[in-house]
N, C-alpha and C positions, 0 to 999 in steps of 0.2 A: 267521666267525660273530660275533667278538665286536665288528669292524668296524661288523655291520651293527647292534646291540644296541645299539652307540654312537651311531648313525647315529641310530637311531628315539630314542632317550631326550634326544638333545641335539633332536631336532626337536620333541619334547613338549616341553621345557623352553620353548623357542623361541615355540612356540604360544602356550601355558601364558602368558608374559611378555606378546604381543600384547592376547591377550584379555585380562588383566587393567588394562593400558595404556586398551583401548577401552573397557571398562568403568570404570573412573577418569573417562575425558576426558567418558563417557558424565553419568557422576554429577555432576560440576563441571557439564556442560550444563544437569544438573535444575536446578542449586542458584542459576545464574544465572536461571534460565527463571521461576521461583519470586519470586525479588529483582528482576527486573524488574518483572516482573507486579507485584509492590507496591510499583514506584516510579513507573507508571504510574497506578494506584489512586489515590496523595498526588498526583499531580498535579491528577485527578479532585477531588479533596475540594477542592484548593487553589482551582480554578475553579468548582467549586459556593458555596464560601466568599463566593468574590467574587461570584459573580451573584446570592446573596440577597442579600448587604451592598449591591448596585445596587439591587437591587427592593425592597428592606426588606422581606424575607421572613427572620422571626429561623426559622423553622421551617428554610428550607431551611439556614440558616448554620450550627444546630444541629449538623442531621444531616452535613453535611460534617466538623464537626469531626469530630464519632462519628468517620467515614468515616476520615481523617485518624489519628485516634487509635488507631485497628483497626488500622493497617499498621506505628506505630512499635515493637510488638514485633521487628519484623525488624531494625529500627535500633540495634536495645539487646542482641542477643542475636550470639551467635558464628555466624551465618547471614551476618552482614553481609559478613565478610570475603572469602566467596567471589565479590564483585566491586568489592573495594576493591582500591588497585593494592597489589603484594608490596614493592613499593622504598619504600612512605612507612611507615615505624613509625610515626607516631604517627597514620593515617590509622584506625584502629579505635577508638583513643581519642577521636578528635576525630568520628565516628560517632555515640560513644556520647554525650558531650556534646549536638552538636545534638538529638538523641533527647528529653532530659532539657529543653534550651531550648523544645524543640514540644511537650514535653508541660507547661508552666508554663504557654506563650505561648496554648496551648489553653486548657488549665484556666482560666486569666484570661480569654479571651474566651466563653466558656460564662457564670459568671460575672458578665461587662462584659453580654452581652444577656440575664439574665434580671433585670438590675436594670435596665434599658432605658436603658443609656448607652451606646450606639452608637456614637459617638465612641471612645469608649474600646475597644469589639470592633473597629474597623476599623483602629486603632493597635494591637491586636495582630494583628490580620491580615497588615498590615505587617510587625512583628517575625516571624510566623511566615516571610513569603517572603521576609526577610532570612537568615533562618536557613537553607533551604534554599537561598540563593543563597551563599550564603558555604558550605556544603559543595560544591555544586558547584563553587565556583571553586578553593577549596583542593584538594580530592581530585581533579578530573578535570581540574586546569590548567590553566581557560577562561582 
């Protein structure tokens, strides 16, 4: 009898451990699914950016930044980490940094086209896809 008490309580434990496992691996799926979705988004803004600054549409370059601007919350907050790699420490840090360079390099071009110097928003335009090219190169080791 007391075999079989062992039997079932060590199988519950067992269980108990799995499901907890698939729910974890479950959650880490949301939090990526989540952090991509808005690093797709910045991409969206990045090429909106660019095709008003082509068409000289300050409206659309505007709204991109918005766009742009609306995802770097996820940059700044501890959401990031769950798809920055675990082996780079200072890969959260330097997240949060380009975060703060995209939100200047924005704020400046907002800014640069409502005093209509264009030149000046498409120089930061620049600095913003420098920004995000230099985190991806650092963090995913293009």
């Amino acid at each position: 009898m007391k075999k079989i008490l062992v039997t079932i309580a060590l199988s519950a434990f067992v269980a108990s451990s799995i499901y907890a496992t698939d729910k974890s691996k479950s959650q880490d799926n949301d939090h990526r699914t989540m952090l991509m979705k808005d690093m797709r988004t910045m991409l969206e803004a990045m090429e909106q950016i660019q095709r008003g600054g082509l068409y000289s549409s300050t409206d659309e370059m505007k709204i991109g930044v918005k766009k742009l601007q609306g995802t770097l919350k996820t940059l700044e907050s501890d959401e990031v980490k769950w798809i920055l790699p675990k082996d780079q420490k200072y890969a959260y840090q330097f997240a949060q940094k380009t975060a703060s360079m995209l939100h200047l390099y924005s704020n400046d071009m907002i800014s640069s086209i409502e005093a209509g110097r264009m030149d000046d928003a498409l120089e930061d335009y620049s600095q913003l896809l420098k920004q995000c090219t230099s985190c991806h190169i650092r963090i995913r080791n293009w």
